[in-house]
N, CA, C and O of each residue as an XYZ file, in Angstrom:
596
protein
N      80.050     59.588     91.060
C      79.103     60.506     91.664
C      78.378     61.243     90.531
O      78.925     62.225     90.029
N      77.128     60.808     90.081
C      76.179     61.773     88.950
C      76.295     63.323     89.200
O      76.446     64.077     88.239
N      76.223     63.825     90.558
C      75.617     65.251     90.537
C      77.152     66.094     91.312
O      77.788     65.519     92.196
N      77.566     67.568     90.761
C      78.808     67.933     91.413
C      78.115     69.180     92.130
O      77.456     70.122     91.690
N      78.415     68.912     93.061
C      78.195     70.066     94.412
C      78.957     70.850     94.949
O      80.022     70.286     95.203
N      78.936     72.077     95.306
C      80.096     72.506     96.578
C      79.420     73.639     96.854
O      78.438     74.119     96.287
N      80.368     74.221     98.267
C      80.140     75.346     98.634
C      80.862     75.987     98.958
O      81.081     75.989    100.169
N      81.653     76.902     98.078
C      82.741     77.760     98.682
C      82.671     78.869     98.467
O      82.865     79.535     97.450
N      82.232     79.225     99.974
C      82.384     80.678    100.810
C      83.896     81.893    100.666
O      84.552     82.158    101.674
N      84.159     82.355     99.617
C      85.144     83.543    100.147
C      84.837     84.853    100.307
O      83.647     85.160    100.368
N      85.558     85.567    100.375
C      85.941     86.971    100.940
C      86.486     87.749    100.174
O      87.686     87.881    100.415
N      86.086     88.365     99.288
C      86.749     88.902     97.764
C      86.924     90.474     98.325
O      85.926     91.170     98.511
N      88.263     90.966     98.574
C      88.906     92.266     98.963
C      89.578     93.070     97.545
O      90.583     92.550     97.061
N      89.112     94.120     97.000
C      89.902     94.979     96.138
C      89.831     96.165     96.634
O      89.131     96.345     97.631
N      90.879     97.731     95.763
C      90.892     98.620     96.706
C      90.687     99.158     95.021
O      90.495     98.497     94.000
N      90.841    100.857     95.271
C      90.794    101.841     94.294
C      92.564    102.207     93.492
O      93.617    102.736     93.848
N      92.176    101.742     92.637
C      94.437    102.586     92.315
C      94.559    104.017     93.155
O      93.851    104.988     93.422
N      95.455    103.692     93.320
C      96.316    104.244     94.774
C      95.711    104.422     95.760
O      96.071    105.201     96.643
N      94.540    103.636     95.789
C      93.727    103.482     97.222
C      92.933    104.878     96.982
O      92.491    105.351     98.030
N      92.702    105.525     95.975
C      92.432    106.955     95.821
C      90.862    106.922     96.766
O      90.218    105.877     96.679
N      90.438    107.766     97.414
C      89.155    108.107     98.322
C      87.664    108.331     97.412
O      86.763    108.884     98.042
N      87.406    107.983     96.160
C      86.675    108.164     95.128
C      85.503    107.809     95.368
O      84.686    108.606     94.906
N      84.918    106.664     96.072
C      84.155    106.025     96.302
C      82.980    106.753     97.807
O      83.076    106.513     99.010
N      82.285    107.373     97.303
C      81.999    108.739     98.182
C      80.493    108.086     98.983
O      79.716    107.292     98.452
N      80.365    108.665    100.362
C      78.537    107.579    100.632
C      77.583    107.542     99.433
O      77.157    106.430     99.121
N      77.293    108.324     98.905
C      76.076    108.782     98.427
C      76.370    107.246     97.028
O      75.488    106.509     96.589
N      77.518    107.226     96.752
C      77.625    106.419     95.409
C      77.475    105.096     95.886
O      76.952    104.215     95.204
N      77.989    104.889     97.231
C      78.587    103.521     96.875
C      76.910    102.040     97.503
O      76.881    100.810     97.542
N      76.253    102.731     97.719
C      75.139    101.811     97.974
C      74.806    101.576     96.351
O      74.619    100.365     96.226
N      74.702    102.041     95.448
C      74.359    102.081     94.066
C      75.384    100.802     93.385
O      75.011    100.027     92.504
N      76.548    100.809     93.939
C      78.021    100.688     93.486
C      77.991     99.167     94.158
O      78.544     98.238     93.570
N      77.358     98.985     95.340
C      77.397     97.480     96.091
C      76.123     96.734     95.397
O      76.049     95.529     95.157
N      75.324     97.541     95.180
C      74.599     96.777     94.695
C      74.284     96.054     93.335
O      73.726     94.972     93.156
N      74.963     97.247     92.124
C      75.649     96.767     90.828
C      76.567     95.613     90.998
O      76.520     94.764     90.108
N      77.637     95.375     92.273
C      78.232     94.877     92.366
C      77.851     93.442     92.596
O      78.418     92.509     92.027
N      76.880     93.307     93.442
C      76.038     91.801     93.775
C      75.281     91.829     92.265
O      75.841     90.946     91.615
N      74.672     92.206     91.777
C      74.119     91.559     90.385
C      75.261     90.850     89.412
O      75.146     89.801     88.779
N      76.250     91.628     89.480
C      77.651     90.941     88.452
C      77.839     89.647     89.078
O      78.117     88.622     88.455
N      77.707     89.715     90.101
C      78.236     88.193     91.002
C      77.095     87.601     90.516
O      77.308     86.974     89.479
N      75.507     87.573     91.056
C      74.672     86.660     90.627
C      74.054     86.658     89.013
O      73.116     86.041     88.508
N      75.057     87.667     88.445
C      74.591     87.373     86.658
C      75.939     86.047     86.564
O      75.803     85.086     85.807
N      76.713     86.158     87.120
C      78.070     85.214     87.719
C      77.507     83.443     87.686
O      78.112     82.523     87.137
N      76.336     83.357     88.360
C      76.546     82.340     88.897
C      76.664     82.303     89.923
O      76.666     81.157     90.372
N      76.846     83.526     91.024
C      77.750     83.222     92.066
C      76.453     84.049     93.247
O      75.508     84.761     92.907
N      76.764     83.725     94.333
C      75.426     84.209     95.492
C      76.218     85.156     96.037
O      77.346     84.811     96.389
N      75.788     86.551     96.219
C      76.384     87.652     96.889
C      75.601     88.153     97.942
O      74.638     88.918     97.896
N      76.437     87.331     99.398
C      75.822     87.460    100.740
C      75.705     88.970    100.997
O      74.657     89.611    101.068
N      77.268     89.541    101.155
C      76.887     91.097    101.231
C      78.150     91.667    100.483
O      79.109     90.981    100.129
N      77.972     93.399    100.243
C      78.792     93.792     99.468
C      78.819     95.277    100.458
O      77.821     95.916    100.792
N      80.225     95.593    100.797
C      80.030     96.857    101.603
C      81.657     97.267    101.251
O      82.417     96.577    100.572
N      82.083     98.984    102.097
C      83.575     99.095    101.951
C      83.399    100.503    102.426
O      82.468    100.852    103.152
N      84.324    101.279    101.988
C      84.876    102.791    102.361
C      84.790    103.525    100.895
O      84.506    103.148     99.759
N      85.150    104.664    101.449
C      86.030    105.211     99.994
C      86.963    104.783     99.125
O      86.926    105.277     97.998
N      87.920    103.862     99.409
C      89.029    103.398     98.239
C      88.803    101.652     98.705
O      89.752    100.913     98.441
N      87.901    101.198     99.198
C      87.710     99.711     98.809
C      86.677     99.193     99.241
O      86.122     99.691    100.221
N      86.042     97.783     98.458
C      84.841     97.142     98.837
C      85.669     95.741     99.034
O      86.743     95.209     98.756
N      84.212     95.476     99.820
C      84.619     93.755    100.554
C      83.385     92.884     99.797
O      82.360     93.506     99.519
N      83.435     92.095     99.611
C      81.907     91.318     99.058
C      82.517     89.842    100.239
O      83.619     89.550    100.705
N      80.822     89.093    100.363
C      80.972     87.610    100.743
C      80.602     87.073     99.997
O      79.458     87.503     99.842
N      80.841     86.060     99.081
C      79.926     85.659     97.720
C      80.404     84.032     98.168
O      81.383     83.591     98.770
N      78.972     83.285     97.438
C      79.614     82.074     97.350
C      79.983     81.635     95.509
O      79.302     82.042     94.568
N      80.976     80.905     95.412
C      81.921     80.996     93.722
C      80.775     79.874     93.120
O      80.330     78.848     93.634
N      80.581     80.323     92.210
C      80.061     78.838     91.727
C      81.110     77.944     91.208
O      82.249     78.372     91.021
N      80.682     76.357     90.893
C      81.223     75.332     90.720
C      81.970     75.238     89.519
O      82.817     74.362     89.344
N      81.696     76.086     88.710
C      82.120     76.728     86.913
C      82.878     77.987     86.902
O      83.142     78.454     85.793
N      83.416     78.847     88.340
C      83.848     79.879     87.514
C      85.286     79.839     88.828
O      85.226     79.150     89.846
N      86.043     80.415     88.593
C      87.944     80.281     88.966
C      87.500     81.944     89.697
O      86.931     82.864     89.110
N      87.991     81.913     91.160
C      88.349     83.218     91.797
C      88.603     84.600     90.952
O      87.885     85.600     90.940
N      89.813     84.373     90.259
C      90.520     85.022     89.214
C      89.055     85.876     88.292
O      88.506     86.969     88.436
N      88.857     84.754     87.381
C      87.602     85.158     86.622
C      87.042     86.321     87.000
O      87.168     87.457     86.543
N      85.879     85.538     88.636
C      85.278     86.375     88.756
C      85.697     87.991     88.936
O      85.092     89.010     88.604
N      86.794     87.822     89.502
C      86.807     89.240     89.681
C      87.338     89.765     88.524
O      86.508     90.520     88.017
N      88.122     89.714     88.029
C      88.013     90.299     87.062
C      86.610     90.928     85.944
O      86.474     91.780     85.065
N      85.824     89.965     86.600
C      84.245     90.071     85.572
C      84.138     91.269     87.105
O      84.336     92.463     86.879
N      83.932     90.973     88.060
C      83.396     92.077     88.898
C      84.193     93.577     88.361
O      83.466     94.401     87.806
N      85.492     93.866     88.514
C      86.289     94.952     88.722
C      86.258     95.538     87.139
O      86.223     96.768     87.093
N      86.263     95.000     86.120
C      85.948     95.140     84.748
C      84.802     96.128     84.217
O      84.744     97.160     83.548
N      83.627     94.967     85.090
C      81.997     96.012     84.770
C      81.913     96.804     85.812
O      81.574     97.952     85.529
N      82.161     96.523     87.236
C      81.934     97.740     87.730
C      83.144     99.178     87.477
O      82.832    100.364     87.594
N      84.111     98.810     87.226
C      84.964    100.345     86.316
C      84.209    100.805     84.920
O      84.497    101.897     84.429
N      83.680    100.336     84.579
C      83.115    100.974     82.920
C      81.635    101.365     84.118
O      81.298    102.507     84.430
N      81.002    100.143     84.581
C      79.663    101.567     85.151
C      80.268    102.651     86.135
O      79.549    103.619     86.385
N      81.452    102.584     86.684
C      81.413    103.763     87.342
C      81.839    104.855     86.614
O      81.684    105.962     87.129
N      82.327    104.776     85.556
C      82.790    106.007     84.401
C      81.808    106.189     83.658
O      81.675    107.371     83.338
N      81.002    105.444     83.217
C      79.387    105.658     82.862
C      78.353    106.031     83.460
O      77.734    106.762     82.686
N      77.845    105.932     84.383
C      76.967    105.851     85.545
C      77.198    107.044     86.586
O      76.424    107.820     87.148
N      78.665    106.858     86.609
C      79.285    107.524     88.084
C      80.075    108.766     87.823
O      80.353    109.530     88.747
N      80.405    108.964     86.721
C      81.158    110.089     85.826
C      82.162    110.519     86.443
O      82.406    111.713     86.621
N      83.248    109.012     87.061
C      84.033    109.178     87.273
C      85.038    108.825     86.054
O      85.706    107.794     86.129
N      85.160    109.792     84.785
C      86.094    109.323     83.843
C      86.855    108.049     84.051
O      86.727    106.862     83.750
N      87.918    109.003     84.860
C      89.360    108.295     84.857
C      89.296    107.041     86.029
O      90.299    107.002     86.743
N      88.452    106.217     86.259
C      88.469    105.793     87.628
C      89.193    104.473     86.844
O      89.236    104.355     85.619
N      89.789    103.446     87.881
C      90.227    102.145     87.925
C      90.560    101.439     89.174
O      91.172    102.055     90.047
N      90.327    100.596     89.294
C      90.390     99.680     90.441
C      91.798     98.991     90.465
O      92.335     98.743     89.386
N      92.462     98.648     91.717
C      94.059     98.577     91.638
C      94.330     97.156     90.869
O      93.404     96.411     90.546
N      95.251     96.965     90.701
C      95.247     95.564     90.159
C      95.006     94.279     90.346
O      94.477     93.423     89.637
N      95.746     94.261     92.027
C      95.443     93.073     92.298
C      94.479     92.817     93.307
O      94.101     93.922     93.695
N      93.910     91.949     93.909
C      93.069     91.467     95.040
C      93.235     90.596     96.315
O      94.118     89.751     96.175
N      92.848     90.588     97.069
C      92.896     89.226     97.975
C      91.372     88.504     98.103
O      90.304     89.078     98.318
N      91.562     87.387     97.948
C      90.449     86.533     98.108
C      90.756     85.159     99.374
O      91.792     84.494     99.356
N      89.878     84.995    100.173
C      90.040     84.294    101.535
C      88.945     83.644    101.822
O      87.824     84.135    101.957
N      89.376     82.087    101.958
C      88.103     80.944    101.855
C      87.380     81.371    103.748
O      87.937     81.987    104.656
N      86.328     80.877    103.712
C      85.619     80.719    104.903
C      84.393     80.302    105.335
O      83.245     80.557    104.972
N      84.923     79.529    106.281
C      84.084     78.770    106.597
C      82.524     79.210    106.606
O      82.107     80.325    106.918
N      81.734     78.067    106.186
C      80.040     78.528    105.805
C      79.427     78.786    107.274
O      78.631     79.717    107.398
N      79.734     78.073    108.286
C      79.398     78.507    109.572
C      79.731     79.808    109.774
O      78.944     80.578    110.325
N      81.030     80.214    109.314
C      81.414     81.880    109.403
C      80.278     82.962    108.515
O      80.304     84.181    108.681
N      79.722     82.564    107.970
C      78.983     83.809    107.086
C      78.822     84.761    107.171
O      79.166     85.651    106.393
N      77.898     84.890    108.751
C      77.210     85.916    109.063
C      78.273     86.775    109.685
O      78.307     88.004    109.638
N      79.042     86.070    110.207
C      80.267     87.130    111.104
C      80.654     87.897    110.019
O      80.509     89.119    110.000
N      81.356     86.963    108.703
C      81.799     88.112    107.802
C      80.534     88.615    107.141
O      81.014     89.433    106.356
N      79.617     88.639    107.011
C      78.405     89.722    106.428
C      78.690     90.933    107.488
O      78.890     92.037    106.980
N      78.726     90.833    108.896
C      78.418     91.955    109.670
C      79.687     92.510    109.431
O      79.726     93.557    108.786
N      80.746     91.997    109.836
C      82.036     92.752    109.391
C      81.834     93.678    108.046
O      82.097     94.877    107.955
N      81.373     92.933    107.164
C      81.362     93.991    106.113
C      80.592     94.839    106.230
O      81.062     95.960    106.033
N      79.357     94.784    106.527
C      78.764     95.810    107.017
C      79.049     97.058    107.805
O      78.538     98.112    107.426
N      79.913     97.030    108.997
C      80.558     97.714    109.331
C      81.480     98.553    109.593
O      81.857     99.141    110.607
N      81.987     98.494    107.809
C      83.410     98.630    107.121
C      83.536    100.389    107.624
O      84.679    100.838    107.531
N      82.785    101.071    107.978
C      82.737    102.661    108.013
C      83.333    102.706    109.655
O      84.440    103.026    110.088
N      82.125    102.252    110.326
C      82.819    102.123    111.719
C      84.467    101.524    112.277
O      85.188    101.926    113.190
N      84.649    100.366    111.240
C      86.066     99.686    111.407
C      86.730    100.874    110.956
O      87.084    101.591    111.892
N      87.019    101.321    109.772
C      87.995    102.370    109.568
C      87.938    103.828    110.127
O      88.433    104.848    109.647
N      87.227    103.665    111.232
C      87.242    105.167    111.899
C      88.994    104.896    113.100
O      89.652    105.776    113.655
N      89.224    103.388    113.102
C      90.160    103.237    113.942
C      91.473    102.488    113.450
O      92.513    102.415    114.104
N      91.195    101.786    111.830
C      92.199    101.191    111.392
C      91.798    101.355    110.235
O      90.602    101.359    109.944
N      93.127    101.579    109.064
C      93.480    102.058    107.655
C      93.459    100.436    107.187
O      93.676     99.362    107.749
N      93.039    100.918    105.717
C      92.657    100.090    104.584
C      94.183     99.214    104.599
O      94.202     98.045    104.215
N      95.317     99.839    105.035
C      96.093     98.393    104.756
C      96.221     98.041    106.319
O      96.078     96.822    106.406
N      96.386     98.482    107.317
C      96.702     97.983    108.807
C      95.552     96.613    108.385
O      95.785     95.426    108.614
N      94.276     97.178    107.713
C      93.450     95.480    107.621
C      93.929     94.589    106.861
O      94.488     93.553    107.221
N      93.750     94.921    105.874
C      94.461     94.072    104.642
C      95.539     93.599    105.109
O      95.530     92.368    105.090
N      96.687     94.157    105.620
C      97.769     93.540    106.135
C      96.986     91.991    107.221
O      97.201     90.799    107.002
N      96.025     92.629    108.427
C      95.563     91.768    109.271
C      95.100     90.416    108.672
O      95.466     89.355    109.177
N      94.139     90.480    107.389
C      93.324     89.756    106.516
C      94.677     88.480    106.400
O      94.864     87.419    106.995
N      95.456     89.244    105.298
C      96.738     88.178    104.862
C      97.137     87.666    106.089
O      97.061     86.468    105.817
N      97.562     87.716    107.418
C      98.200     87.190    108.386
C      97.105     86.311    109.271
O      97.526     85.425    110.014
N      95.762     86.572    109.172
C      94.860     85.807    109.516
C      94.592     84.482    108.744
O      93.949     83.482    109.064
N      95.276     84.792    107.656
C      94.599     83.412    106.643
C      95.847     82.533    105.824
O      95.841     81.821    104.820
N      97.113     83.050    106.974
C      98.463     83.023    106.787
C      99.299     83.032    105.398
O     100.323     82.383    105.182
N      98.762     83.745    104.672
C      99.029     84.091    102.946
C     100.067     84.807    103.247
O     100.261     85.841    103.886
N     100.803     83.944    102.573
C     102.700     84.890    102.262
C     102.656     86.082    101.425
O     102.305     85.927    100.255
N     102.901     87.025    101.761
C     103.362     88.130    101.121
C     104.635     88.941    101.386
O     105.315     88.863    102.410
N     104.898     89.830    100.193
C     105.873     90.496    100.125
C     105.492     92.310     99.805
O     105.144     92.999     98.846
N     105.748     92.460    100.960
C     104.791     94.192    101.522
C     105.496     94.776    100.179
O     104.802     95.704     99.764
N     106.396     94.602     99.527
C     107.271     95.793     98.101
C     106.163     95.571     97.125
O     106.143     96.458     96.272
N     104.968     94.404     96.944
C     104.605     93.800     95.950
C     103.216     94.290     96.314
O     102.591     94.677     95.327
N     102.461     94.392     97.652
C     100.985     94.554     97.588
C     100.361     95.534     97.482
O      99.156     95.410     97.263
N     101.007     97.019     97.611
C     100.233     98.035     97.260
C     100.938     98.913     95.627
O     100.788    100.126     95.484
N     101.463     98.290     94.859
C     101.537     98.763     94.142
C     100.422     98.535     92.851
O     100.520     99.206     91.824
């Protein structure tokens, strides 16, 4: 086959260390949108980028050259130095680890609006009651002693 193609759709979930509430309205449209340029300086297409106070959701599609892992780390990396630059949040850091969740390209738009609506969703369910939901939807084994630390 001459030419390599794909398309894979995930769901890239990180939160704030200790889930801290830092991430305030006024910042975080500034903060989603820094956030989609890292993805498409990436390589990578950033459908939408939305969240709360202690976490963002992005839909991105990965490009064919770069490992889940990578990217985020390239995401959570530059956006912590611009938000201590930019955002004059000194001490800020993003928690360690992430969840990332493939989906289907027919799914897109559902998860674009979901993310979009990340303010309204948490007026009735907490950042892990989802996250917990996320992992059991996409049947990823975990060990609850291991994910919010």
């Amino acid at each position: 086959m001459p030419q390599s193609l794909s398309l894979v759709l995930i769901h890239v979930v990180f939160s704030t260390k200790d889930r801290r509430p830092v991430l305030n309205p006024s910042l975080r449209p500034a903060l989603h949108a820094y956030l989609a340029g890292v993805s498409r300086t990436a390589g990578c297409e950033c459908y939408r980028v939305g969240g709360t106070a202690d976490h963002v959701h992005l839909a991105l599609d990965l490009a064919r050259t770069r490992t889940v892992a990578g990217l985020v780390e390239t995401l959570k990396v530059s956006s912590s130095k611009w938000l201590k630059q930019e955002a004059g949040l000194a001490d800020f850091a993003w928690q360690r680890g992430y969840g990332a969740f493939s989906v289907r390209a027919s799914e897109r738009e559902r998860l674009c609006r979901y993310i979009e609506r990340q303010d309204e969703h948490h007026r009735i369910r907490t950042f892990e009651e989802e996250y917990r939901e996320l992992l059991a939807r996409h049947e990823v084994a975990f060990d609850e002693r291991f994910v919010w630390g």
